[in-house]
C-alpha positions in Angstrom: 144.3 89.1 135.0 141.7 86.7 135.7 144.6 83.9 137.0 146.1 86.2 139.3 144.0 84.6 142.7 145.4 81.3 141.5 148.9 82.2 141.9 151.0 81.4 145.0 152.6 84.4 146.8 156.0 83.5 145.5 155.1 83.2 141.8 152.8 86.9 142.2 155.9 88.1 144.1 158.0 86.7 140.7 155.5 89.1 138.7 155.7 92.1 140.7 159.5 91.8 140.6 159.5 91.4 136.3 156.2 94.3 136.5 154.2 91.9 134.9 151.2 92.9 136.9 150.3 95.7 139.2 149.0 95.9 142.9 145.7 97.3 141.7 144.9 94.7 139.1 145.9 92.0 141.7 143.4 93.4 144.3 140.8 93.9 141.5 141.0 90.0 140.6 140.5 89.3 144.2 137.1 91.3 144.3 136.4 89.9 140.9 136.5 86.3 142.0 135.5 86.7 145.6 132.1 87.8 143.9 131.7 85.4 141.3 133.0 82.6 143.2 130.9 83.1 146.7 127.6 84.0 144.8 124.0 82.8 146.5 124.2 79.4 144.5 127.5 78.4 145.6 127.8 80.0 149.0 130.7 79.3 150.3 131.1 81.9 153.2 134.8 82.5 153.6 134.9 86.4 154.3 132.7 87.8 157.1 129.4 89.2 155.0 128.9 92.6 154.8 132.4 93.4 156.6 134.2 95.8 154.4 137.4 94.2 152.4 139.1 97.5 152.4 143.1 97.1 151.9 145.2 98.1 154.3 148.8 98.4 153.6 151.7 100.7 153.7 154.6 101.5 152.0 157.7 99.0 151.9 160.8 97.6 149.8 158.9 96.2 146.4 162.0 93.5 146.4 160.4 91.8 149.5 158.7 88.1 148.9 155.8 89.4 150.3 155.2 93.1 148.7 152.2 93.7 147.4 150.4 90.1 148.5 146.8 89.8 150.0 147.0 88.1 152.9 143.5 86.9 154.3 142.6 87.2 158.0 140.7 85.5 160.8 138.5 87.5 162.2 140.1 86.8 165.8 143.1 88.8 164.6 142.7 92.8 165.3 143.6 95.1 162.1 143.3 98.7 163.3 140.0 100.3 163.0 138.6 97.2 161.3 135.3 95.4 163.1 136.8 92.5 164.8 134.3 90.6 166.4 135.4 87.0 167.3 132.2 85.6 164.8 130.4 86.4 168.1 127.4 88.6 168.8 129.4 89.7 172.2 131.2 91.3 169.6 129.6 93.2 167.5 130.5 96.3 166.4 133.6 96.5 168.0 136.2 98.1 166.0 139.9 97.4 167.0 142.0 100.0 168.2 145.2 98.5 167.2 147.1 96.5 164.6 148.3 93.1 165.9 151.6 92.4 166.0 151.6 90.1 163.2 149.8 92.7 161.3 152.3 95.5 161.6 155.0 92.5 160.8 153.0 92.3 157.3 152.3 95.5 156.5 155.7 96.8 157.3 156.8 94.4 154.4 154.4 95.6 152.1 152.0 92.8 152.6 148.3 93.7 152.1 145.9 92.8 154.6 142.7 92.2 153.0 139.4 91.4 154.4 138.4 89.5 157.6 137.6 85.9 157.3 134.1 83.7 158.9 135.8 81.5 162.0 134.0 79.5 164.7 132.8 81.4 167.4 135.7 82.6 169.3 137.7 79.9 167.7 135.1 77.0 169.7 134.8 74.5 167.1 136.4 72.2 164.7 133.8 72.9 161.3 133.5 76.3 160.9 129.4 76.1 161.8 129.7 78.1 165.3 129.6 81.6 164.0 126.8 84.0 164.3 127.4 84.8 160.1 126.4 81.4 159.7 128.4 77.8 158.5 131.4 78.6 156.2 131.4 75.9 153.4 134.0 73.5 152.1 135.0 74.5 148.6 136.1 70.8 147.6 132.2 70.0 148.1 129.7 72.9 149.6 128.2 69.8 151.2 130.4 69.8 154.0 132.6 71.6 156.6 135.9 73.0 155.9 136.7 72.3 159.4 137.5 74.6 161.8 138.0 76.8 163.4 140.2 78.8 160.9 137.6 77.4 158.6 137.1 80.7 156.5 140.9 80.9 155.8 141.4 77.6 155.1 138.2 78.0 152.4 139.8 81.4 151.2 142.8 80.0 150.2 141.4 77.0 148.9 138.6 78.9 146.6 141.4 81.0 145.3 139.6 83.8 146.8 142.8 84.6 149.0 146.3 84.0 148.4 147.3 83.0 151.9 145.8 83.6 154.9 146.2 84.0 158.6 144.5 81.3 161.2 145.1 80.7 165.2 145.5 77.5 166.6 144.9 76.2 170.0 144.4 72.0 169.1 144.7 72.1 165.8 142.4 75.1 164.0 144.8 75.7 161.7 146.3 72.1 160.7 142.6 70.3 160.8 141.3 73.0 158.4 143.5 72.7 156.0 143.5 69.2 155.7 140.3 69.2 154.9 140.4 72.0 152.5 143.6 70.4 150.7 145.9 73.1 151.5 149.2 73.5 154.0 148.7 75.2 157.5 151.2 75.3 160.5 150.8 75.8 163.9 154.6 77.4 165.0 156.3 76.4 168.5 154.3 78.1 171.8 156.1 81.6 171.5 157.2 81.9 167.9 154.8 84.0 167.2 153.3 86.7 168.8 149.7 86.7 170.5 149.7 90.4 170.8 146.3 91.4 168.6 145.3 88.1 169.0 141.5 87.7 170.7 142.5 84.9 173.4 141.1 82.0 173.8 143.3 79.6 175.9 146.5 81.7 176.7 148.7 78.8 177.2 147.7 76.9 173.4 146.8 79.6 171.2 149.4 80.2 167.7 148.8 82.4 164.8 150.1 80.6 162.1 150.0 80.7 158.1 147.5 79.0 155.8 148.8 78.7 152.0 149.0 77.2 149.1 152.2 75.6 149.0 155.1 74.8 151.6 157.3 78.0 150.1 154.3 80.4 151.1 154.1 78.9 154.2 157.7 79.1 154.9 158.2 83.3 153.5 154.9 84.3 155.8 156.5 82.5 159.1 159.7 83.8 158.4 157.7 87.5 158.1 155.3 86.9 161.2 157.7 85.6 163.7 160.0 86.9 166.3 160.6 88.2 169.6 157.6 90.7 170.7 158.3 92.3 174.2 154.4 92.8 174.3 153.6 89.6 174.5 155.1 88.4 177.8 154.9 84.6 176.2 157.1 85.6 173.3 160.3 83.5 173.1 163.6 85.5 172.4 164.9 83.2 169.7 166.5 83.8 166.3 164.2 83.5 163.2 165.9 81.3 160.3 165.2 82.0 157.0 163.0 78.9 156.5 163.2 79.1 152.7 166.9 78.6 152.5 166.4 74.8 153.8 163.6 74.6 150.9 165.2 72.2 148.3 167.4 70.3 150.9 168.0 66.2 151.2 166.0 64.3 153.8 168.4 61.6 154.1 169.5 60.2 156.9 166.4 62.2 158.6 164.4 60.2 161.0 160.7 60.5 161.7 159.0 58.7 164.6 155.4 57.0 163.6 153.7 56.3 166.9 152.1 53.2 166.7 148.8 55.4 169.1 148.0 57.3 166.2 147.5 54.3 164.1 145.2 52.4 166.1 141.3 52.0 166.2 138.8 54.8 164.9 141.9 55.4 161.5 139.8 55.5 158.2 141.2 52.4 155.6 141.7 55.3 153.0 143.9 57.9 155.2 145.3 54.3 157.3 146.5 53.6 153.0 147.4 57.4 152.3 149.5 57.4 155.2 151.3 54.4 154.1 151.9 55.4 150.7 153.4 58.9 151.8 155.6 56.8 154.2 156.8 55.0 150.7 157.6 58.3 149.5 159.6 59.5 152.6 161.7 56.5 152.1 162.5 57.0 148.6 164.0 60.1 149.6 166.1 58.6 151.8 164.6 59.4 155.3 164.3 56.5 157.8 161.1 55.5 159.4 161.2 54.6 163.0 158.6 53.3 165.7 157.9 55.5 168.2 155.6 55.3 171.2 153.7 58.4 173.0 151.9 56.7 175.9 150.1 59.2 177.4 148.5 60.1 173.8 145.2 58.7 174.6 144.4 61.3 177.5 145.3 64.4 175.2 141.4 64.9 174.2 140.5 64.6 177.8 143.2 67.0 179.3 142.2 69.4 176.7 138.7 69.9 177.4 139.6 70.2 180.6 142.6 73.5 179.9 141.0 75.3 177.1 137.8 75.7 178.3 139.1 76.8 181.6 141.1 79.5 180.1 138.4 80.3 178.1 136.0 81.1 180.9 138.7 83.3 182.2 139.4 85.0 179.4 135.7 85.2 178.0 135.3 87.5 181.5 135.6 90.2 180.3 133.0 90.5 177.7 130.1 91.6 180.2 128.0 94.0 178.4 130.0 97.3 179.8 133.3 97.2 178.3 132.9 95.3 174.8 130.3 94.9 172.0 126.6 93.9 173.1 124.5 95.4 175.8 121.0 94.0 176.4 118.3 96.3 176.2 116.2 94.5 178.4 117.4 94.8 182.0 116.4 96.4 185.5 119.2 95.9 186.9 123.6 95.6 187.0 123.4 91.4 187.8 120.5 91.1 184.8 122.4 93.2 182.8 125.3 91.2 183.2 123.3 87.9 182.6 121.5 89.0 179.7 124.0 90.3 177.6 126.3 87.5 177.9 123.2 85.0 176.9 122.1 87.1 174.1 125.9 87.5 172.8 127.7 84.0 173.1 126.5 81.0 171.2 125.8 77.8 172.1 129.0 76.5 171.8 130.6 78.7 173.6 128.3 78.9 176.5 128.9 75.2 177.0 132.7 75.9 177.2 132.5 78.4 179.3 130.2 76.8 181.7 132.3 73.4 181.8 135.5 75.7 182.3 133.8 77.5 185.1 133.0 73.9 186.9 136.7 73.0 186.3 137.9 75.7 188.3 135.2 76.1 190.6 136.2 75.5 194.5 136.5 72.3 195.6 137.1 70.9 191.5 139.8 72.8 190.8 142.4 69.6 192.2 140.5 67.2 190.9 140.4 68.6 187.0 142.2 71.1 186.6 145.2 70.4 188.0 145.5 66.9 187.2 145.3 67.6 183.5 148.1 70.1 183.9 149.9 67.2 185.6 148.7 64.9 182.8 149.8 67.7 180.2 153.6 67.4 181.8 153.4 63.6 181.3 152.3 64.4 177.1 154.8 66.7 177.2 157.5 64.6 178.2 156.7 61.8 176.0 157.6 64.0 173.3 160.8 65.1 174.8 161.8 61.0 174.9 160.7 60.2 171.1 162.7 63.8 169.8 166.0 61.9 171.5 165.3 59.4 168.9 163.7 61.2 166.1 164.0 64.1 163.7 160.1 64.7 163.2 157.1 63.0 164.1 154.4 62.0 161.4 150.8 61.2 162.0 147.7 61.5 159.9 145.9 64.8 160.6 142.5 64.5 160.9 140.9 60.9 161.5 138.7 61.1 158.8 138.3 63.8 155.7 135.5 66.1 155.7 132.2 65.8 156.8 128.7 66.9 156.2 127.4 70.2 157.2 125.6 68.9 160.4 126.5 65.7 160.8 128.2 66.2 164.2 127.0 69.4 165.2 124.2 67.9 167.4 126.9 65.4 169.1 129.8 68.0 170.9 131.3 65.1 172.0 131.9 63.5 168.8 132.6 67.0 167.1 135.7 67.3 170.0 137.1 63.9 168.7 137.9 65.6 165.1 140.6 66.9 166.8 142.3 64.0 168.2 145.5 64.0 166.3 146.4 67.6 166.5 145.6 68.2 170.1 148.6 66.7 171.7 150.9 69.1 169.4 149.7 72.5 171.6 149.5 70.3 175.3 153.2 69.7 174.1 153.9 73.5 172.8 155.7 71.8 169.6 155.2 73.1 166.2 153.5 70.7 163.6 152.4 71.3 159.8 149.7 69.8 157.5 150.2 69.1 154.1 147.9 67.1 151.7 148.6 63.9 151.0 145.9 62.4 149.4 142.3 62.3 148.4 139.4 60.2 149.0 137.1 58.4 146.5 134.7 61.2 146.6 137.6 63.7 145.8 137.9 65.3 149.5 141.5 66.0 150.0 143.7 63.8 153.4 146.4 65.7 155.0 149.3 64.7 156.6 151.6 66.2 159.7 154.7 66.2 160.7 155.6 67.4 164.2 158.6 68.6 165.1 161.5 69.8 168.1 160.6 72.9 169.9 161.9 76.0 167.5 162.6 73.5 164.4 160.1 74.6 161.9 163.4 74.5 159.7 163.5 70.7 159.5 159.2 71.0 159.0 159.5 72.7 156.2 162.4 70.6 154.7 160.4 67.7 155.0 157.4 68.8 153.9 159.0 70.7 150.8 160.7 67.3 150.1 157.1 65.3 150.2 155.5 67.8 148.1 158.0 67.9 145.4 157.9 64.0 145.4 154.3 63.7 145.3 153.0 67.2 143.6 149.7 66.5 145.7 149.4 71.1 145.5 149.5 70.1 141.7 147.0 67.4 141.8 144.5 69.9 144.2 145.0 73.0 141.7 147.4 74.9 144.5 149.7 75.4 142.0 150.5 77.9 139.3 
């Protein structure tokens, strides 16, 4: 019973189907490592502390893939009458009135959603350290960050104190994390998924996505999670493959683009080497490398700090101390009210977004920043539309360097911004792009790898990276794989 958090959702799927095991002893190993795995000494800080990890889930056909699996979630992500609270103050106490779309999409499968996970303050952050329940800590070393802002997910899965999870990514929260973490996490194309449920943060970049073990769990929870939603007015109206029937395919004859701006200055020499050596392994399989260029690459950092915190201060609005969560007590009148309870409830992180969004868009700035990084945007966007006329996929390491200390860049914002340098460009763009270990460091922290691909071809993601894992059995090497 004790193994049972260490299985993929395919292999506990494989014992359900043979009766092997039951629901309840799977969900009484989960509690059973979640408490001897995240004790005082080793605090690792996945799940939101003291939130209840009640199961929710519903009756469904036992032959689906996905029956009877604990699915973490990030606590951005409303479950019906669950505390959902953003790993804000602003939010606290609020209970969700409504199951997200991509909840219902589980449950109706027989998925079980179980337990909230720790997140960066309204998804602000790149190292999990925003939120008001404190850091969340890498399990590959407690030393340092498991980035962010899906941190807690990424950690979860990682610790084996989840079996997949669910993240949001708006430049790279759920790719960064599990890079450093050692796992696989995809960001779908802008509109795949549903944002219905989901807390927003930037409207025009945010994607719930999958964090998992391996590339099969990853492909069965997309196939499960996306669709066409007519309440989300951003939702695309495209068929859903079934991603796990390309699983197992050749990648010859496939070509993926390297662009020679990701390799350039500020590349560590052991993800510059990893890189190189997956590249080696791509070839053996027969796919072709080819040069690509993506000009406008070194303006994606800027043009994103410029968007997403602008949508953030509009969408941040509405937490004023009437409608949602906290309320100062200590006000004499509506204005102070107002101004208090949004300085008691929001973090420091997300008061500096909000405040540089609000200059953005403020009269007489709004031409000069806003709307020439949506110009800018256009021009990142189109260089992806040339090198896809040449290319299959797009590779690129994930994260500049691998992990880093609890603290070591929280005092810098600017440097802290820059950890998201290669995954940025992917949600300017609205392309989907998947991170998949590749390597690990001389101190044992993992390197991920990503692959970006054509707008709506997650198919040809997951074929690659299901090829590349195979090859390399890096999920093996981490302990993914049971």
């Amino acid at each position: 019973m004790s193994k049972f958090s260490h299985f993929t959702a395919n292999r506990l799927s494989e014992l359900y189907q043979k009766n092997e095991c039951t629901q309840k002893q799977v969900l009484d190993c989960m509690e059973k490592c979640i408490s001897e795995r995240d004790t005082d000494a080793r605090k690792i800080n996945a799940y939101v502390p003291g939130r209840e990890r009640r199961p929710v889930h519903r009756k469904a056909d036992k032959n689906s893939p996905l029956w009877g699996v604990p699915i973490a979630i990030k606590d951005n992500i409303c479950v019906e009458s669950f505390e959902t609270t953003c790993a804000s103050k602003i939010l606290k106490n609020f209970t969700a009135p409504y199951n997200a779309t991509v909840i219902e999409k589980l449950l109706d499968v027989g998925a079980v959603v179980y337990g909230h996970t720790n997140m960066d303050e309204f998804a602000f952050g790149s190292s999990c350290e925003t939120s008001c329940y404190g850091p969340t800590r890498n399990p590959r070393d407690p030393e340092r960050v498991p980035g962010g802002s899906s941190g807690g997910s990424a950690a979860a899965v990682a610790d084996h104190t989840a079996i997949a999870a669910l993240g949001s990514d708006t430049g790279g929260s759920i790719r960064q994390p599990a890079a450093f973490c050692g796992i696989v996490g995809i960001k779908p194309t802008y509109g795949r998924v549903s944002r219905y449920g989901l807390v927003a943060f930037a409207s025009s970049l945010d994607q719930i996505g999958p964090l998992t073990k391996d590339v099969r769990d990853s492909a069965m929870i997309l196939r499960t999670i996306a669709g066409y939603d007519p309440k989300d007015s951003t939702s695309a109206n495209m068929p859903v493959p079934d991603y796990t029937a390309s699983l197992g395919k050749s990648i010859k004859g496939l070509k993926i683009g390297r662009p020679k701006e990701y390799f350039e200055a500020g590349l560590s020499a052991e993800i510059a080497q990893s890189i190189e050596e997956s590249m080696k392994a791509l070839r053996s399989l027969g796919a072709e490398i080819v040069d690509v260029s993506l000009p406008h690459t070194q303006y994606s950092v800027n043009v994103y700090y410029i968007v997403a915190p602008s949508e953030a201060s509009s969408n941040l609005a509405r937490f004023d101390g009437v409608r949602y969560g906290h309320r100062t007590k200590a006000a004499n009148s509506l204005l102070e009210m107002f101004e208090k309870s949004r300085g008691e409830g929001f973090g420091a992180e997300a008061k500096r977004r909000i405040i540089l969004g609000t200059y953005s868009l403020s009269s007489g700035y709004y031409d000069a920043y806003y709307l020439k990084a949506m110009k800018v945007r256009t021009l990142i966007k189109n260089d992806f539309d040339e090198a896809f006329k040449k290319v299959d996929a797009i590779l690129t390491p994930t994260a500049p360097t691998g992990a880093f200390k609890i603290g070591e860049k929280s005092t810098n914002p600017l440097e802290m911004y820059l950890s998201d340098i290669f995954t940025i460009s992917a949600n300017l763009a609205g392309v989907p792009a998947i991170s998949i270990p590749c390597g690990i460091t001389k101190g044992n922290l993992p390197l991920g790898l990503q692959f970006l691909g054509k707008p709506f071809e997650e198919e040809t993601l997951f074929k690659l990276s299901y090829a590349f894992e195979q090859e390399t059995g890096w999920h093996k090497k981490l302990g993914n794989a049971n």
